[in-house]
C-alpha positions as CSV (number, residue, x, y, z in Angstrom):
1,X,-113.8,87.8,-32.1
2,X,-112.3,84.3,-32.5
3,X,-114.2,83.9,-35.5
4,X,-113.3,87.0,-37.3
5,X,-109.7,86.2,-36.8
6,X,-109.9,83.2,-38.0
7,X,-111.3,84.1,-41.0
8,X,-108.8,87.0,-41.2
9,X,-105.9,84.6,-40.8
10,X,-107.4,81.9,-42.9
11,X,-106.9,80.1,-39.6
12,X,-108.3,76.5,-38.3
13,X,-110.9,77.5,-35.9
14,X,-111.4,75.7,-32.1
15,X,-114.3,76.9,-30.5
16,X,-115.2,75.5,-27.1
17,X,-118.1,72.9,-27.5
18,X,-120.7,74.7,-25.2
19,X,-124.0,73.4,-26.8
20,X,-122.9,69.3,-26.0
21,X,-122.3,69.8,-22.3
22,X,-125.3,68.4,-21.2
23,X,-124.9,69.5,-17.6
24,X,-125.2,73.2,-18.5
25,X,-128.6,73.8,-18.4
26,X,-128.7,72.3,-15.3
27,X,-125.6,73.8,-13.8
28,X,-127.1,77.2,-14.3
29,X,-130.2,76.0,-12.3
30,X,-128.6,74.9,-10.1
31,X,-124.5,75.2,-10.2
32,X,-123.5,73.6,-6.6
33,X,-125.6,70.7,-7.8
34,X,-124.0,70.2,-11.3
35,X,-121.0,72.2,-10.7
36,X,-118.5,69.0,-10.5
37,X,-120.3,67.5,-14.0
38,X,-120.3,70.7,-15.8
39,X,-116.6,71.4,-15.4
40,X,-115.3,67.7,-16.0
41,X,-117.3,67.4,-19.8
42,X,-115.8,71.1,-20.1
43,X,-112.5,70.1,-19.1
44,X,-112.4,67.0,-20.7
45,X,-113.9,68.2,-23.9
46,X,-110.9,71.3,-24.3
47,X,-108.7,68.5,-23.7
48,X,-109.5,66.1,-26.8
49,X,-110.0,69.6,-28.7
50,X,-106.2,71.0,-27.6
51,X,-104.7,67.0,-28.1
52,X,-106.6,66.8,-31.2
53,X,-105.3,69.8,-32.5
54,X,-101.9,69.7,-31.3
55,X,-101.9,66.5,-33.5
56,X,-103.2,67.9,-36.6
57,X,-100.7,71.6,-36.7
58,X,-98.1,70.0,-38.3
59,X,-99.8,71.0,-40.8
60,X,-101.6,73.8,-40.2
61,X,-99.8,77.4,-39.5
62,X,-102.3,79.7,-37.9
63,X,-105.0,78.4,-35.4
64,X,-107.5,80.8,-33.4
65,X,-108.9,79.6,-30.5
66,X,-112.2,80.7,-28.4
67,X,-110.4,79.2,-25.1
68,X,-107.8,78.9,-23.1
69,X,-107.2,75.8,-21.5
70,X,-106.6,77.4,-18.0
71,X,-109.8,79.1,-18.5
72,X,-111.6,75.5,-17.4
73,X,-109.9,75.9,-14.1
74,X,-110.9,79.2,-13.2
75,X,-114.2,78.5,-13.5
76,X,-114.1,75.2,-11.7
77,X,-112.2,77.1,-8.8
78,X,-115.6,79.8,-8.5
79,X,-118.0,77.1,-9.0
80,X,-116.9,73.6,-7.3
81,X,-116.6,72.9,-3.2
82,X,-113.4,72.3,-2.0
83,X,-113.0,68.6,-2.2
84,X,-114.6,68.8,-6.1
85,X,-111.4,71.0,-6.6
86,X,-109.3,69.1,-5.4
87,X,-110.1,66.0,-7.2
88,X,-110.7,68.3,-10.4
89,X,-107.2,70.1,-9.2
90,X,-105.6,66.4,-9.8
91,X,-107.5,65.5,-13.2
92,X,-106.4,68.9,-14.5
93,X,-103.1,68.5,-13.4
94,X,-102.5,65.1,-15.3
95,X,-103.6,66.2,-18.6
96,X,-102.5,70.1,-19.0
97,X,-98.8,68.8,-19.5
98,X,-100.0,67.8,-22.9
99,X,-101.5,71.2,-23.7
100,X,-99.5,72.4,-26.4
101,X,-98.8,76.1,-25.2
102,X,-100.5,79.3,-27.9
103,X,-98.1,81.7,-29.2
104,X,-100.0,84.7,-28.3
105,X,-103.6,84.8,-25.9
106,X,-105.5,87.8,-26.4
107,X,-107.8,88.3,-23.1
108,X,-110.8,91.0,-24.1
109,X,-111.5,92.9,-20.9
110,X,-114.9,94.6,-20.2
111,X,-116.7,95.8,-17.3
112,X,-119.4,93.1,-15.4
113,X,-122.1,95.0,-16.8
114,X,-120.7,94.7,-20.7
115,X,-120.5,91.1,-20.2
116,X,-124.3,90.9,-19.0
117,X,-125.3,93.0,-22.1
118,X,-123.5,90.6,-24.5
119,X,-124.5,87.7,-23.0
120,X,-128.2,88.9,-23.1
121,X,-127.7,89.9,-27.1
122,X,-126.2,86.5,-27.4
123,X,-129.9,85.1,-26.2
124,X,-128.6,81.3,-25.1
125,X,-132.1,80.6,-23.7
126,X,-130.6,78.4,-21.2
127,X,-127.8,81.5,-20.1
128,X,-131.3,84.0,-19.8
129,X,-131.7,83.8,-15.4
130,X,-127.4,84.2,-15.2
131,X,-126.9,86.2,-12.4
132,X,-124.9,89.8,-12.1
133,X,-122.5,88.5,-8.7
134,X,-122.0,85.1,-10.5
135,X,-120.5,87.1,-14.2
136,X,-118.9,89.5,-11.5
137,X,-117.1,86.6,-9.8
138,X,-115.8,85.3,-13.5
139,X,-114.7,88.7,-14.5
140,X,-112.7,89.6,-11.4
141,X,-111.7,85.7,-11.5
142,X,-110.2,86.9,-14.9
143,X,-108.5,89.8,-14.6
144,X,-106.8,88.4,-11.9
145,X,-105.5,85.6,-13.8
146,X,-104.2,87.7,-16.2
147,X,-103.2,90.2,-14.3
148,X,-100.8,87.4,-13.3
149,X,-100.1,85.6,-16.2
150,X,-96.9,84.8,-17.5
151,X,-96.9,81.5,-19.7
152,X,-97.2,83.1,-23.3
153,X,-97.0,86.7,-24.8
154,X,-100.0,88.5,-23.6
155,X,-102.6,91.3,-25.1
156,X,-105.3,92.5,-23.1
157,X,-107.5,94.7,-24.7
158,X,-110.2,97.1,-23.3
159,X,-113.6,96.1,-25.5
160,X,-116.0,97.9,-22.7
161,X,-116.5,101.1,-25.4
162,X,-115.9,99.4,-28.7
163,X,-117.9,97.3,-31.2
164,X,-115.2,95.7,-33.3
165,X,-117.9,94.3,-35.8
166,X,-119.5,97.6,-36.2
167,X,-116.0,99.7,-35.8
168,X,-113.9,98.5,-38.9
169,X,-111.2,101.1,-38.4
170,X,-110.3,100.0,-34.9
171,X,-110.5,96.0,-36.1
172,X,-108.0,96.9,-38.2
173,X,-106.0,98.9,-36.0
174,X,-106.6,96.0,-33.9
175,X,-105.5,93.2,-36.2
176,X,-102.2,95.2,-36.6
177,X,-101.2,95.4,-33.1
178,X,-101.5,91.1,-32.8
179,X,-99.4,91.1,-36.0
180,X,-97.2,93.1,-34.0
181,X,-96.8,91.7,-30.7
182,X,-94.6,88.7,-30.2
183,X,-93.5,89.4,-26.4
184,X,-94.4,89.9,-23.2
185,X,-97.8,92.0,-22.0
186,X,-99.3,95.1,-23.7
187,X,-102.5,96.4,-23.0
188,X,-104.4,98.0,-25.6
189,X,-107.3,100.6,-25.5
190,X,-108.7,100.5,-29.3
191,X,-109.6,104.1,-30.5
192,X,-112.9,104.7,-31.7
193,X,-113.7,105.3,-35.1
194,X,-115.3,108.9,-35.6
């Protein structure tokens, strides 16, 4: 989706580096073991990415991005023992204030078993053994983050029943209603095409 609004937009594109973490493979072996790693390249990746780029759109008008920072930290609070989060807590504490913050966040909401289809299609031969409870944890992690969230205007939209490359209709639909929001929280079911 990120990349299909960027190109909409004519938009700079940030998409989160997941391919240089070299802790991933392992983590998903093995994710108490390489939990702590994992998170801290993630984390410190976004970071150069967001200070980077917060830099750079002076310039620039329209940026779409794959990530929110925050995101890191949910993850890290499903995956890492207690004292790992807390050190991580602190790390992540120091560098957010230099987050710049995104004018809108779109958070695309599907059921646990949606997810595990689509990450199956997306064949990452190193995301092929991902487990149902673990994408169950990050989805419920999710929904209850933004269920809660309150830092930027918010659209959550329902993608369980709806193929947005294959429905052109409802992208368009779609692309209206983030031209349109500027405030607060809508939720949005997208209408099939017929």
């Amino acid at each position: 989706m990120a990349k299909i609004l960027g190109e909409y937009f004519k938009a700079e594109l940030v998409l989160e580096k997941t391919n240089e973490n070299p802790f991933l493979r392992n983590f998903y072996k093995d994710r108490s073991k390489y939990g702590f790693q994992t998170q801290t390249f993630f984390l410190l990746s976004r970071y150069a990415q967001q200070v980077e780029l917060k830099q750079r759109n002076l310039f620039n008008t329209v940026t779409v991005s794959d990530y929110l920072f925050q995101k890191d930290r949910l993850f890290a609070s499903l995956t890492l023992n207690e004292n790992e989060f807390a050190l991580y807590k602190n790390i992540f504490n120091l560098l957010k204030e230099k987050i710049p913050t995104p004018d809108l966040v779109i958070f695309l909401q599907a059921s646990t078993e949606v997810l595990m289809d689509r990450i199956r299609h997306r064949s990452r031969h190193f995301e092929k053994d991902i487990d149902f409870d673990y994408i169950d944890r990050i989805n419920r992690a999710y929904n209850n983050f933004f269920f809660h969230y309150e830092d930027s205007p918010l659209l959550v939209i329902t993608t369980s029943n709806i193929d947005f490359i294959r429905e052109k209709r409802a992208l368009k639909d779609l692309i209206q209603k983030i031209c349109r929001h500027r405030e607060g929280k809508e939720f949005y079911v997208p209408l099939k095409s017929k």
